[in-house]
N, C-alpha and C positions, 0 to 999 in steps of 0.2 A: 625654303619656306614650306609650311606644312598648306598641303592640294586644300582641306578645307577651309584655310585661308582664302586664296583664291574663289571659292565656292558662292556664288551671288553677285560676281563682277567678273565673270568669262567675259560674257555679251559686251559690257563694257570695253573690258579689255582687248578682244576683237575687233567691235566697230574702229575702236580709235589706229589701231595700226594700219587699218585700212580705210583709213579718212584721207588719206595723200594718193594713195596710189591701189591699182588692182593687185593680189599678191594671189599666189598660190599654198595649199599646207604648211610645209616646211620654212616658206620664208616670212608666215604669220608665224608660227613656231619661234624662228628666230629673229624677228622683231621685237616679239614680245621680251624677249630674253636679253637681246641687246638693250631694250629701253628698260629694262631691271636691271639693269649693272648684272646680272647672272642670278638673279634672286630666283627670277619666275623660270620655270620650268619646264613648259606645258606639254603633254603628250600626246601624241595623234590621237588614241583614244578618246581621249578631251574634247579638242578639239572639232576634230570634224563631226562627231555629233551633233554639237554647238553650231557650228557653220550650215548644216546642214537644217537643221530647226530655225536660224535666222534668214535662211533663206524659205523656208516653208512662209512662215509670216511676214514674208514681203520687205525684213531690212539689211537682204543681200542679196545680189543675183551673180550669176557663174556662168562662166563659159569655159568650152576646152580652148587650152591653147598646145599648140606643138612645139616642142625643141628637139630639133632632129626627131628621133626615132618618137621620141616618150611625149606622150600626152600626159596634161596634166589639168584639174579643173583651177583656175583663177576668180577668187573672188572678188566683188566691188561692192561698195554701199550702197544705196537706194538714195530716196529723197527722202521716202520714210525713214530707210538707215539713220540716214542725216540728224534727223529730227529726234530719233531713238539715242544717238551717242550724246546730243545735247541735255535730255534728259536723264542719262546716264552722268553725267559731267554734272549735274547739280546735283541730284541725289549721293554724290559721292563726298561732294561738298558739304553737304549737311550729315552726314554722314560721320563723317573726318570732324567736322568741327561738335559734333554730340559726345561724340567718342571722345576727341581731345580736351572737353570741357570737363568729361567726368575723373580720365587721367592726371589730368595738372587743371587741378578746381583752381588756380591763381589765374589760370587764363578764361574762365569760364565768362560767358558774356555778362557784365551784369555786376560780376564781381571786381570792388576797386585793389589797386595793385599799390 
C-alpha cells in the first residue's frame, strides 16, 4: 500500500494497537502489520516520530523497560489517548462511509436501492 495512504491515520493507527496492552517500536510495527493481513508496513522512521509527538501532547506516555542486556522504550495510552482513539474511530467512520457513498453512489445514504 502506498505510505501516503497511510498519511492522516498513523495516530489512529497507533493508538488502537496500543489500546490492549503497552508495546514497544518493533512490536507496534508488527501489530500494525499483523492486524493488515501485511498490507501496512510502517517504518521506524514513521513511526517513532509519531510516537514520539503523541507523546509530547499527552496521548501516550513511555517508559524504559529492560530485557536482559537491551533497553527498550514502551509505550501506553493515556486517558486522553483513550479519548483521542475514540475520536479517531469515528472520524474514520465518517470517513469510510463519505468515501464509500461517493465510490458505489447505490449505497449512498439517502439513495433507494
Amino acid at each position: 500500500m502506498r505510505a501516503d495512504a497511510v498519511r492522516g491515520h498513523l495516530d489512529g493507527l497507533l493508538l488502537a494497537v496500543l489500546e490492549q496492552e503497552p508495546l514497544h517500536g518493533y512490536a507496534i510495527i508488527t501489530a500494525v502489520q499483523q492486524r493488515s493481513g501485511g498490507v501496512l508496513d510502517l517504518r521506524t522512521g514513521t513511526i517513532y516520530p509519531a510516537l514520539n509527538r503523541l507523546e509530547r501532547i499527552g496521548l501516550l506516555s513511555s517508559s524504559w523497560d529492560a530485557v536482559g542486556e537491551r533497553r527498550r522504550r514502551c509505550y501506553e495510552l493515556t486517558d486522553a489517548g483513550r479519548e483521542g482513539l475514540a475520536g479517531e474511530r469515528a472520524a474514520w467512520r465518517e470517513f469510510t462511509t463519505a468515501i464509500g457513498s461517493v465510490l458505489n453512489p447505490a449505497l449512498a445514504p439517502g439513495t433507494a436501492t
